[in-house]
C-alpha positions, 0 to 999 in steps of 0.5 A: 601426565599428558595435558588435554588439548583445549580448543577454543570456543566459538563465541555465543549467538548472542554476545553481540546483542550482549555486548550492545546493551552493556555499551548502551547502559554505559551511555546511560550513566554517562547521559545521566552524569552529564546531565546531573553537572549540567544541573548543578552548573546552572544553579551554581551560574545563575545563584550566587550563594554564600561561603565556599558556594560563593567562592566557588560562583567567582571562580568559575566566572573568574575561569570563563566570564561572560561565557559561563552561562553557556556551560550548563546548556551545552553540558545539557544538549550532550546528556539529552543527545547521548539519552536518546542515543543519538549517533553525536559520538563518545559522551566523554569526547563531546565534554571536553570538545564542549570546553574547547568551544567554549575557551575559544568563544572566550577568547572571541570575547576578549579579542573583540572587546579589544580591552587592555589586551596589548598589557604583557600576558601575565598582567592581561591574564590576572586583569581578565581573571578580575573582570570575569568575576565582575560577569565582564570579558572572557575571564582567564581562558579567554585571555589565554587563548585570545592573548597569543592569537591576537599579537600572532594575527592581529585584530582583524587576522585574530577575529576570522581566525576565531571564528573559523576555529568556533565554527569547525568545533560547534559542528563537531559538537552538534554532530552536524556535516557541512551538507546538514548546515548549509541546507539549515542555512539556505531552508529559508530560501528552500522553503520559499521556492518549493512553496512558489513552485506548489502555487504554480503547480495548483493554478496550473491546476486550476486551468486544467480543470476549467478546461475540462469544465468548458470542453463539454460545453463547446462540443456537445457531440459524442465521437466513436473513439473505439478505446484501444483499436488501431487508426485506421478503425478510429478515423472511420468511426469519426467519419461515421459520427461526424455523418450522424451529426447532420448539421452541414457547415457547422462541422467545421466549427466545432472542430475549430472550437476542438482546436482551440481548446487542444491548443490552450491544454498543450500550450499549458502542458508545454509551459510546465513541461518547459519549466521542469527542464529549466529546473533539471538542467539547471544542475546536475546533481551527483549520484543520491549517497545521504538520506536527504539526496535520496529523500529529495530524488525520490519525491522530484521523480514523482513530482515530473509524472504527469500524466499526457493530454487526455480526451475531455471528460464530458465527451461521452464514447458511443460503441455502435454494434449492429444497431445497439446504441450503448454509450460508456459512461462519462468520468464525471459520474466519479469523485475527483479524489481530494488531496490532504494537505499533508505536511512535509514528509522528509522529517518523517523519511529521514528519521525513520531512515536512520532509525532502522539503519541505528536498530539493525547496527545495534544487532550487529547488522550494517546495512545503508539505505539506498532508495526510499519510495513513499506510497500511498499508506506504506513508505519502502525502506530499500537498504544494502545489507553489508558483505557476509550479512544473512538476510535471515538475520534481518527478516528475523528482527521484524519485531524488533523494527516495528517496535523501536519505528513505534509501528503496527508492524512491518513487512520485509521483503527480502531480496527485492525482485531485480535488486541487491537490496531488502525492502523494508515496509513501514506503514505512514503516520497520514495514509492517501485514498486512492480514488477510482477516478485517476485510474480509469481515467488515466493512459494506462487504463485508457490505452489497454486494448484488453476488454477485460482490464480492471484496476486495482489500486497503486503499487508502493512506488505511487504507480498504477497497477492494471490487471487483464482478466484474460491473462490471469485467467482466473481470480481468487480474493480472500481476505477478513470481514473490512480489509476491501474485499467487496470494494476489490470486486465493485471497483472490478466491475466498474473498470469492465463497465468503462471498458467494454460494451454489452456485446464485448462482455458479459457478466455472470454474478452469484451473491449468496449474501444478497447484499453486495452485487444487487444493485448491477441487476438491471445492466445490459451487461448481465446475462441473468439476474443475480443470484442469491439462491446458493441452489441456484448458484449451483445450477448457474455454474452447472449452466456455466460448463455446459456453454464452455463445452457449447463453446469448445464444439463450435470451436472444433466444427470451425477448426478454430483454437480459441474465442478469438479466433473464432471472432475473427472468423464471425467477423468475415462470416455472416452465418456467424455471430461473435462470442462476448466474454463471460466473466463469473463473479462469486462474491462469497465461495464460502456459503457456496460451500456449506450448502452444495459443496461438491456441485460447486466444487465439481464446477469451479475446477471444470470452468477453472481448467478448460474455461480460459480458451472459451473466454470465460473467466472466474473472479472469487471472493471469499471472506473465510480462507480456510482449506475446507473452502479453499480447497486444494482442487480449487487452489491448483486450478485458480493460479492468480490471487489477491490477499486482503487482511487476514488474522493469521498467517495459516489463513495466507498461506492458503491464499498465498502459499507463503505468509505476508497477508496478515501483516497488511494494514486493511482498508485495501491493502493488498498483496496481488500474485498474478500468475508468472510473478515470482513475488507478490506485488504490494497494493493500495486498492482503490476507493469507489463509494456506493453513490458511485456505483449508483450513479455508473449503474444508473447512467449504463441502465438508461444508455442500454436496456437488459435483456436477460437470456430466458434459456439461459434462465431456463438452463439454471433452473433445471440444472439445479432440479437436477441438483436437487434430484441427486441429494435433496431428498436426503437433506430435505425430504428424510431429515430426522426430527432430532438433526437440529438438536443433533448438530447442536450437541456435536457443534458445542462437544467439538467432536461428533460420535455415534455414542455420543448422539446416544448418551445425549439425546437418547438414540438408538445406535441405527438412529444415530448414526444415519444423523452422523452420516447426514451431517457428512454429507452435508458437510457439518463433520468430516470423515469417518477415522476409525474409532476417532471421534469425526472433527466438526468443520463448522462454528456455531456462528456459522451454524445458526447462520444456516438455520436461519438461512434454513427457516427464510429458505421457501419450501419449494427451494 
């Protein structure tokens, strides 16, 4: 009979992470073994007790002497590391390294008491049995391992030689490297120099900022400094302000009092920059391999960024266009960001290192970490996987991570752009506030010479991230109701009020809400007020279209390509004005939507592929990211995104197209996919209060008056009677009695039917079905899908919502 040929078969998925919890609950028994003896031993040491307890107290002391009382500590110390599955080695192994420690400090014991040890071995050894039950010497393993060292050594050669042999099994015992215990040894020095060093660096401080404080007070002129034009446009618009000033020799004192000033902040900056070299030349340290290297490089980089000498913060720029008088505003209207004192933060790095290099090794993935950057509310864990690992197996334990680091989650990003490692991403346990101040008023934002940069916050590695609305060329920021949206767009705005002038940029703001975008009315950087009315806002986006066509013509009858060629052109010409960039701000899309979808829609798609070469550009903000919002149109149109929290990962995928979002932490954290990134970038959002804003939007409004365009103003209005024209008199003029109730009855079904409307309200068919047809076209239902009942596309939140709207609305709108 033939025998059937048995294959072997493959091992299941899951017999590794099997095998890890049977090894795991074996060090569980053996932790609570262990533990138990410990207990036992140190009721049997310290109470002497009675018959064969007695016997059994004395014989141990006999054993070991003195050095018994150490027993149940160190048998206690090898429970409670294996318990908490600490990486210090077999349970078993340690027990038996523990008694040799112990042996050896007997033996250290017995040597250096120097009592009768020079008595032949077998008298010495019963004599020091004797003496351990009386709680003297070393007792029997004392003197039988002290005995030989001390007549192989002598006294002096024994006690180095015991010492040498304590030390190198206490270390194998505690699990602790020679690195670990000379750094636990020189801490104390460590501590005291790092605390020098931060007294230092804060009077350093200290004297920065009283130099900025009296800079205003020794100059108070305003230098035409224009923020990212080239020398020789900078040194002819000093000359024009020293002309200006008028004050003959008293010139030359100024500048000499500017001199001295620009001496005492480079001298200061070129001491500390002196001693930070003394400090890296001091020694060279070798490539960071252990987690306290890496810990350590890390926070030395960020320590060396300082940012270059920077203009006094009193000295406001004046912009002279054409006899405007527009003055930027001064970085004083802005809070200097307060620093938590935080407390040293490597306990937390490196345990959170080995915790996350422990987890992946218990689901069979050996990886190490190769760099840690710690940012303002996430730390990045970059860690090398081994050869032949998946990276699909270490996205796949998200979960897994974030439960064992007790996190509200983490992100993976895998593999990090430009590097042979994945990104792991844990939240901190103490956050910093990213203040809009140290941005604006860094080199960065200074030396960009795009009009229309904006700052956005820092980036994991604590860098500040920067982005040019010009290159973009469009916006789209989505995110839930407290995850920064509105703060994302003010600290916009800001950055494009410190940046350019009225002439440079203009702005055209729609705020359905009424409440987020009001307080800029009244700036002379705005075209129009701002607009509420969401009927207006389409007919402020219709005037939108039209001036990029006004634009694209005076473009074609100049033989020009773009805005910038048409300035340089303007720039020669005097028949010729110059063309400011326009910036459109919608701040929710999504009310847009609800009440003149396809005007809104039609716009944004036009402004959004033709706009960029006329210098407009669009920033959109939307808390509902739902597809019929953001809608396919507009997503293929609007290429650069930023996704703020979100509650589930459909809605970032819509903003994204990938998920990521909803694991974000709120308050600002943000993911910013700018066109050409392979990979969102991870961000911090900056922070700006609305008595910032008040005081900017104060400040611009007395430095510049508002002049709002009446035929831009004219333009919007009829454009949105035109709107009105196509559609209103279905919506307004011919609505149904019983469309309110209608709505109501479908909103609470979740579906919409003819029949429906007729059983409940009790409708002809021919009246029914013109309310159906009205709610399509206002967009409360969808489609017609045969015999299908039609999916309702709105909430009844979001229903009562716009009837309230509806009954505030005035008649004539």
């Amino acid at each position: 009979m033939a025998t059937a040929k048995q294959t072997k078969r493959a091992p299941a998925k899951g017999s590794s992470t099997y095998e890890n919890d049977k090894k795991r609950a074996r060090r569980q028994i053996a932790a609570v073994l262990t533990f138990a003896a410990a207990v036992f031993l140190l009721f049997l040491v310290f109470i002497k007790g009675q018959n064969v307890w007695s016997i059994m107290h004395n014989f141990l002391f006999g054993l070991f002497g003195v050095c018994t009382y150490i027993w149940p500590f160190l048998l206690g110390y090898v429970a409670i590391m294996t318990a908490l599955d600490k990486p210090i080695g077999k349970t078993g192994t340690k027990v038996w390294q523990s008694a040799v420690l112990i042996v050896l400090i007997c033996a250290a014991v017995d040597i250096i008491r120097d009592s009768g040890i020079d008595a032949p071995f077998g008298e010495y050894i019963v004599s020091a049995y004797n003496t351990g039950i009386g709680n003297v010497g070393g007792g029997f393993f004392g003197a039988l391992a002290g005995w030989p060292i001390y007549h192989l050594f002598g006294r002096t050669g024994a006690i180095i030689t015991i010492i040498l042999l304590i030390f190198i099994f206490f270390m194998l015992v505690t699990g602790m490297t020679l690195i670990m215990f000379f750094k636990y040894i020189t801490r104390p020095v460590t501590s005291t120099a790092k605390s020098a060093e931060e007294a230092y660096m804060r009077h350093v401080q200290e004297m920065e900022e009283e130099m900025e404080d009296e800079a205003p007070q020794k100059a108070r002129f305003n230098i035409d400094v224009p923020l990212g034009d080239d020398d020789g446009k900078a040194k002819s618009g000093f000359k024009k302000a020293v002309g200006k000033l008028k004050i003959g020799d008293k010139v030359s004192s100024i500048e000499e009092q500017e001199n001295e000033a620009l001496e005492r902040q480079t001298e200061i900056i070129k001491s500390h920059a002196q001693s930070i070299g003394e400090k890296a030349d001091s020694g060279m340290t070798p490539p960071p391999k252990t987690i306290e290297e890496i810990i350590e490089g890390s926070d030395k980089s960020k320590a060396e960024e300082k940012p270059p000498f920077e203009v006094p913060e009193g000295a406001g720029v004046i912009m002279e266009k054409e006899g405007s008088h527009y003055r930027m505003p001064p970085v004083t209207l802005l809070n200097k960001t307060k620093k938590t004192a935080r407390a040293d933060t490597t306990a937390e790095l490196k345990h959170n290192a080995d915790k996350l290099v422990d987890v992946l090794r218990s689901f069979g993935v050996e990886t190490r970490i190769i760099d840690i950057s710690r940012g303002p509310t996430v730390t990045r864990y970059e860690l090398q996987p081994s050869a032949g690992v998946k990276i699909s197996k270490i996205t796949g334990l998200a979960d897994d991570i974030a439960l064992n680091l007790a996190a509200a989650g983490v992100r993976i990003e895998a593999p990090i752009p430009n590097k042979p490692a994945v990104g792991i991403e844990v939240p901190n346990k103490q956050t910093d506030i990213v203040g809009i101040r140290e941005l604006i008023d860094s080199a960065a934002f200074r030396d960009a010479k795009s009009k229309l940069t904006v700052v956005l916050g820092k980036d994991i590695t604590g860098s500040i991230v920067l982005a040019d609305l010009a290159k973009m060329p469009h916006l789209l920021i989505a995110g839930a109701t407290g995850s920064g949206k509105s703060v994302c767009v003010n600290s916009m705005i800001i950055s494009l009020l410190y940046k350019a002038t009225p002439d440079e940029v203009k702005l055209l703001m729609i705020d359905p809400k009424q409440v987020e975008l009001g307080v800029y009315n009244g700036i002379p950087h705005m075209i129009v007020p701002v607009v509420t009315d969401p009927r207006r806002a389409a007919g402020a986006l219709g005037w939108a279209v039209t001036e990029m066509l006004r634009r694209y013509k005076l473009f074609s009858d100049n033989g020009v390509r773009n805005m910038d060629g048409y300035n340089e052109m303007a720039e020669i010409s005097d028949d010729m004005e110059k063309l400011p960039h326009i910036v459109i701000i919608i701040d929710e899309l999504a009310d847009l939507m609800m009440a003149a979808p396809n005007e809104v829609e039609d716009s944004i798609c036009r402004l959004a592929q033709m706009a960029r070469a006329a210098g407009m550009h669009l920033v959109i903000a939307t808390q509902r990211p739902s597809v019929d919002v953001i809608t396919g149109i507009i997503k293929a149109n609007i290429p650069s995104r930023i996704a703020l929290t979100v509650a589930q990962q459909v809605d970032s995928r819509t903003i994204l197209d990938m998920g990521g979002a909803e694991k974000l932490l709120g308050r600002g954290d943000m993911l910013f996919y700018p066109v050409g990134m392979s990979k969102p970038k991870r961000v911090q959002g900056c922070f700006v209060t609305d008595k910032e804003i008040e005081s900017i939007v104060d400040f611009v409004k007395t430095s510049g008056e508002s002049e709002y365009d009446e035929g831009v103003m004219q333009e919007i209005e009829r454009q949105t009677v035109a709107e009105k024209s196509k559609g209103g008199g279905a919506q307004e003029g011919e609505t149904d009695a019983m469309f309110e109730a209608a709505v109501d009855v479908v909103v609470d079904a979740g579906q919409a039917a003819t029949s429906l409307l007729q059983r409940k309200l009790k409708l002809g068919y021919a009246r029914a079905a013109r309310i159906v047809d009205e709610m399509e076209q206002r967009g409360i239902v969808g489609p017609s899908e045969g015999s299908k009942p039609r999916k309702v596309l709105i909430s009844k939140q979001q229903w009562m919502e716009m009837k309230a709207r509806s009954s505030d609305m005035p008649e004539d709108v």
